[in-house]
C-alpha positions in Angstrom: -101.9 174.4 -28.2 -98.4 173.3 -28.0 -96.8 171.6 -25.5 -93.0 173.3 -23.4 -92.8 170.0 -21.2 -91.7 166.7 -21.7 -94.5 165.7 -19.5 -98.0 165.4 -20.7 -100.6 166.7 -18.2 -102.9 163.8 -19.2 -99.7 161.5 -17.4 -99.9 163.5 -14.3 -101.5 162.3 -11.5 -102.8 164.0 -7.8 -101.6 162.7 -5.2 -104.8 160.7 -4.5 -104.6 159.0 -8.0 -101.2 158.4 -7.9 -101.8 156.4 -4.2 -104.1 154.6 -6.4 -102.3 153.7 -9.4 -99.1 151.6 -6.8 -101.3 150.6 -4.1 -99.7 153.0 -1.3 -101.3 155.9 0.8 -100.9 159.5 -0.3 -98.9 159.9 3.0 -96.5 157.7 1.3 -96.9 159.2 -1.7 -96.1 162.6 -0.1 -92.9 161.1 1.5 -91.6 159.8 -1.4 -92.2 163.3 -2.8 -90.4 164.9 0.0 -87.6 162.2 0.0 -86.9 162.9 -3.7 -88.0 159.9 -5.1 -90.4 161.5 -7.2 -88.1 164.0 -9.0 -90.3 165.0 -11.4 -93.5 166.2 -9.1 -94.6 169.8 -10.1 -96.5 172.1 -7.3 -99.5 173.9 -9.0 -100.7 176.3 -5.9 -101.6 173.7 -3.3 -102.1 170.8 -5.6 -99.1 168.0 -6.1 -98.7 166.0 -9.6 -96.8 163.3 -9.6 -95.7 162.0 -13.3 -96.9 158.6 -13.9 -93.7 157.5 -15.5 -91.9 158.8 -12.4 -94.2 155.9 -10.6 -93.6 153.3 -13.5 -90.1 153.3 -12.8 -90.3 153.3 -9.6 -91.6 149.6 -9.9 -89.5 148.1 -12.8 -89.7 144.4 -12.5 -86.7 142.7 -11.5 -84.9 140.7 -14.3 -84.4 137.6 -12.9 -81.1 135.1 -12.6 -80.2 132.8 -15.4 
């Protein structure tokens, strides 16, 4: 089996797990999906998976002042 995406489908998440993974609701999950801030979000039927490294860098740290 080869893979056509960049995305690996073990690195996508439902929208349950992915409420998980940062510690928010899937309601704000779902917004940020609607809002664009998930780009990368892929619609299979019904069913919403969000890329995991679509999360990660949604909460890079922040560098801090020297």
């Amino acid at each position: 089996m080869t893979a056509t995406s960049p995305i690996e489908v073990r690195e996508l998440l439902t929208l349950e797990q992915a409420a998980a993974y940062v510690h928010r609701s899937t309601r704000t999950i779902r917004r940020w999906v609607e809002g664009g801030d998930l780009p990368n979000t892929v619609r299979v039927k019904t069913m919403l998976l969000v890329p995991r490294s679509d999360l990660d860098a949604m909460f890079k740290p922040i560098s801090s002042a020297a």
